[in-house]
C-alpha positions, -999 to 999 in steps of 0.1 A, spaced: -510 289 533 -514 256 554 -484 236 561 -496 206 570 -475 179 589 -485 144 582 -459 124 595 -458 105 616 -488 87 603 -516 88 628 -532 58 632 -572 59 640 -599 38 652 -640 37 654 -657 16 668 -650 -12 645 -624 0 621 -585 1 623 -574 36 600 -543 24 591 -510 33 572 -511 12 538 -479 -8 528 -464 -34 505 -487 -63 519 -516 -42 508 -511 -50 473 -533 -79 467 -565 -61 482 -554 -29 465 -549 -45 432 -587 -62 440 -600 -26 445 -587 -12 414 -590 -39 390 -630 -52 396 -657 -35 378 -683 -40 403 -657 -19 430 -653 7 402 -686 10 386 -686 45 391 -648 51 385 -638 68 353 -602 54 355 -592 24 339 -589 -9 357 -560 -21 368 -545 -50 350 -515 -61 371 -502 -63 406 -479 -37 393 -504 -12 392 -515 -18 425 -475 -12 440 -476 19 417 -501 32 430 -492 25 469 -460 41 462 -480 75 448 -502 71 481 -463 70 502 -448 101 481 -483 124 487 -480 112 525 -439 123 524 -442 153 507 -475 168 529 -495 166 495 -522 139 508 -534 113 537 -548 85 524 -560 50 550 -562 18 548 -599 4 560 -594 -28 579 -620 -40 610 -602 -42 639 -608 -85 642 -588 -83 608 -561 -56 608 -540 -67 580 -567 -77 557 -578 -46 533 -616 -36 530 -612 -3 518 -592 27 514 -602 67 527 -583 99 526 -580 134 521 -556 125 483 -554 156 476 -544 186 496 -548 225 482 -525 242 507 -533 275 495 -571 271 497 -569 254 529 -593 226 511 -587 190 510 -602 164 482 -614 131 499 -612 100 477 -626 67 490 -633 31 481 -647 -2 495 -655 -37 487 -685 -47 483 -688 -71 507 -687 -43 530 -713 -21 514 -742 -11 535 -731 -21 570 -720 17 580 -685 15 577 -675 40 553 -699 65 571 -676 55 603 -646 62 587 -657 97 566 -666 106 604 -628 100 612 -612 114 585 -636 148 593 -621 149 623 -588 146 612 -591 173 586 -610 197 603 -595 196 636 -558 185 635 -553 194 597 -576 226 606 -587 226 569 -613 254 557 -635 226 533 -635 195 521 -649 182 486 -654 149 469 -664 146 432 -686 120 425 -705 105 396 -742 117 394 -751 82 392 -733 69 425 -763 76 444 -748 51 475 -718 82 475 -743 109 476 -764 95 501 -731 88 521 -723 123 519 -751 138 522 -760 117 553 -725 129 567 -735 171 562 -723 179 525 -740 199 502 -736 199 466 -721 230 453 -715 220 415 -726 202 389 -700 198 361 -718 186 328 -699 162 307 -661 178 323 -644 142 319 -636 124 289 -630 85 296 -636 55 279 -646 72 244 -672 94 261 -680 124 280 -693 122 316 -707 148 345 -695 154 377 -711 165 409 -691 187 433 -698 181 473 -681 196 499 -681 205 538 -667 238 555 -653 236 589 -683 258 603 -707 234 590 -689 203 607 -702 185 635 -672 173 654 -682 149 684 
């Protein structure tokens, strides 16, 4: 089973973003991320609706990263380290798999400049080489196309299609499956 160590937190960096550890002066941005429906047009979770929700859920992100369970970054560009654009990690770790779930998230703003493909590259890295993970998944929305291209674009395949598996917002919705093994990854 893996045993993964993720403390202390390591800090990365591209070539223009700082990977960083999130804390309490991340609220604001986080509470932007999680409460604006353009951000979370493809999310199936509710919005949040207070500031409260937003420390919540940095607290969950601290006791995954305490416990070994999950890694998650802040995105900030390295001209603006304590200013939030995004948020990547590996959320949810399967120990006895040796697979990792990768959640991410980014404002707009930021969309279609490359940055998330920088930082998925990163967090590869991380998971296949110091983690030394088997796979990696992410479950997307069939209709994100911008996620599928970004992981496709980045070497995963699609290995499940999950029709009408989640029930939010008074309907049922699909999910798509895509996910990486370590023999397929292209480390640098």
């Amino acid at each position: 089973m893996l045993n993964p160590v993720l403390l202390p937190f390591p800090v990365k960096e591209t070539e223009r973003l700082l990977l960083r550890r999130i804390d309490r002066a991340d609220a604001p941005e986080m509470f932007f991320l999680r409460s604006d429906p353009e951000v979370n047009r493809y999310s199936l979770r509710p919005l949040a609706t207070s500031m409260q929700q937003a420390e919540d859920f940095i607290q969950l992100v601290e006791a995954l990263l305490r416990n070994n369970e999950g890694i998650t970054w802040v995105m900030a560009l390295k001209e603006a380290p304590g200013t939030m654009i995004g948020n990547i990690g590996i959320w949810r770790l399967i120990k006895e798999h040796y697979r990792g779930e990768l959640g991410y998230v980014m404002h707009t703003a930021f969309h279609g400049k490359g940055y998330m493909s920088e930082a998925l590259r990163e967090v590869l890295n991380y998971g296949f080489g110091t983690l030394e993970l088997h796979s990696l998944e992410a479950s997307v929305s069939p209709e994100n196309l911008p996620s599928i291209r970004l992981l496709e674009r980045n070497g995963f395949t699609r290995e499940a299609f999950f029709r009408e598996n989640y029930f939010a917002h008074g309907r049922f919705y699909d999910t798509a499956v895509y996910s990486m093994l370590a023999k397929e990854w292209k480390h640098p």
